[in-house]
C-alpha positions in Angstrom: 118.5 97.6 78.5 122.1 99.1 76.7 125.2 97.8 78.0 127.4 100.5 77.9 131.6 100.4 78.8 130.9 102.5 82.2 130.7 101.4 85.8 127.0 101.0 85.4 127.4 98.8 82.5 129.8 96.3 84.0 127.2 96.0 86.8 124.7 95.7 85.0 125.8 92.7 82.9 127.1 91.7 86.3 123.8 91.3 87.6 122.7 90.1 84.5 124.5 86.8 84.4 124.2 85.9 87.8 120.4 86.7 88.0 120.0 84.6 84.6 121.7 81.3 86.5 119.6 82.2 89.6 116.2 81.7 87.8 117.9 79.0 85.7 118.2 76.3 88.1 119.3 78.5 91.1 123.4 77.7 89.5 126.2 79.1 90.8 127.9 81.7 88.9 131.0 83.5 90.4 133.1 86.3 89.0 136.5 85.7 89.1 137.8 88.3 86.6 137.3 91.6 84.3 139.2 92.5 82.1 139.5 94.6 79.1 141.1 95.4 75.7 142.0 98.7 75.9 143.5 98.5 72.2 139.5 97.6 70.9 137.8 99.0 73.8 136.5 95.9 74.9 135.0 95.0 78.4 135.0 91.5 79.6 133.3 89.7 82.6 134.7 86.4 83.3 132.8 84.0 85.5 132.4 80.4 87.0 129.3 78.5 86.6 128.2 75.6 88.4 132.1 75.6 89.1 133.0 73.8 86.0 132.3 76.0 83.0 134.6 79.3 82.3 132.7 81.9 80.8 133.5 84.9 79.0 131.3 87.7 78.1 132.2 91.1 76.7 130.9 94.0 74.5 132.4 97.0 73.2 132.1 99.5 70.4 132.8 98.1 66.6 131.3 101.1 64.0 130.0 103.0 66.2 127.5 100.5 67.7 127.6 98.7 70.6 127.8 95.1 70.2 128.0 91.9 72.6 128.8 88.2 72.8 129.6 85.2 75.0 133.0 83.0 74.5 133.4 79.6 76.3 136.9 79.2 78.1 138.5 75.8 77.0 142.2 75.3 78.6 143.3 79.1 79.0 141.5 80.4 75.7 138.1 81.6 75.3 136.3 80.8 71.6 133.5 82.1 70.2 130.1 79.8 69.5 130.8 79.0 65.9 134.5 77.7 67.3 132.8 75.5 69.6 129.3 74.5 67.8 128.3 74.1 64.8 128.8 77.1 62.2 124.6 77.2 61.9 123.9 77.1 65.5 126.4 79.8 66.1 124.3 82.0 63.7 121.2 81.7 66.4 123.8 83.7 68.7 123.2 87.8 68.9 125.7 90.4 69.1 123.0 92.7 70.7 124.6 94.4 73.6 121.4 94.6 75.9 120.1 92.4 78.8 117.5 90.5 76.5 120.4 89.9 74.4 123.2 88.5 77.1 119.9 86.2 78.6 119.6 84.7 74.9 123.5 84.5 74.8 123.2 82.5 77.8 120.1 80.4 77.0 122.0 79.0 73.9 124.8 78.3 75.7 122.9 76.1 78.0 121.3 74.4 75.3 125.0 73.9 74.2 125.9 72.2 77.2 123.0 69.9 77.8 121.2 71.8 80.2 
């Protein structure tokens, strides 16, 4: 389904993330935070999983399509996949902003951090 930047959006990633870490391992996943970039009409979700990994997720409009992606918090910044893996696996990431394309997001993450 199409995240959009509306109320139903937000909760609908929302839901998204926290049923992903529910069927993956029943993991904890708290949101703490969202935020936007009004300048780049951006929405973000931030949220703690298995409460010691700071997530980031956000989608917005660039073009005239809606576009999506996952950012791992490290200290207080948040970097995207091909900061913190390799340049190739990064490319396995989508920028599709729909609910198959935030579980992928998240599946590769995992995969990034050994589970």
């Amino acid at each position: 389904m199409q995240l959009k930047n509306n109320v139903e959006g937000r909760n609908l990633l929302d839901k998204t993330i926290r049923d992903f870490y529910r069927k993956n391992g029943n993991r904890n996943a708290v949101r703490f935070l969202h935020s936007e970039d009004k300048e780049w009409g951006w929405f973000y979700t931030h949220f703690l999983i298995d409460r010691k990994h700071v997530i980031r997720y956000g989608f917005g409009q660039d073009r005239g399509f809606w576009v999506g992606g996952v950012e791992l918090g490290i200290g207080p910044h948040y970097f995207k996949a091909a900061d913190f893996w390799s340049y190739e696996d990064s490319e396995r990431f989508t920028l599709e902003a729909t609910t198959d394309g935030v579980e992928h997001n998240l599946a590769l993450l995992d995969e990034f951090l050994g589970y």
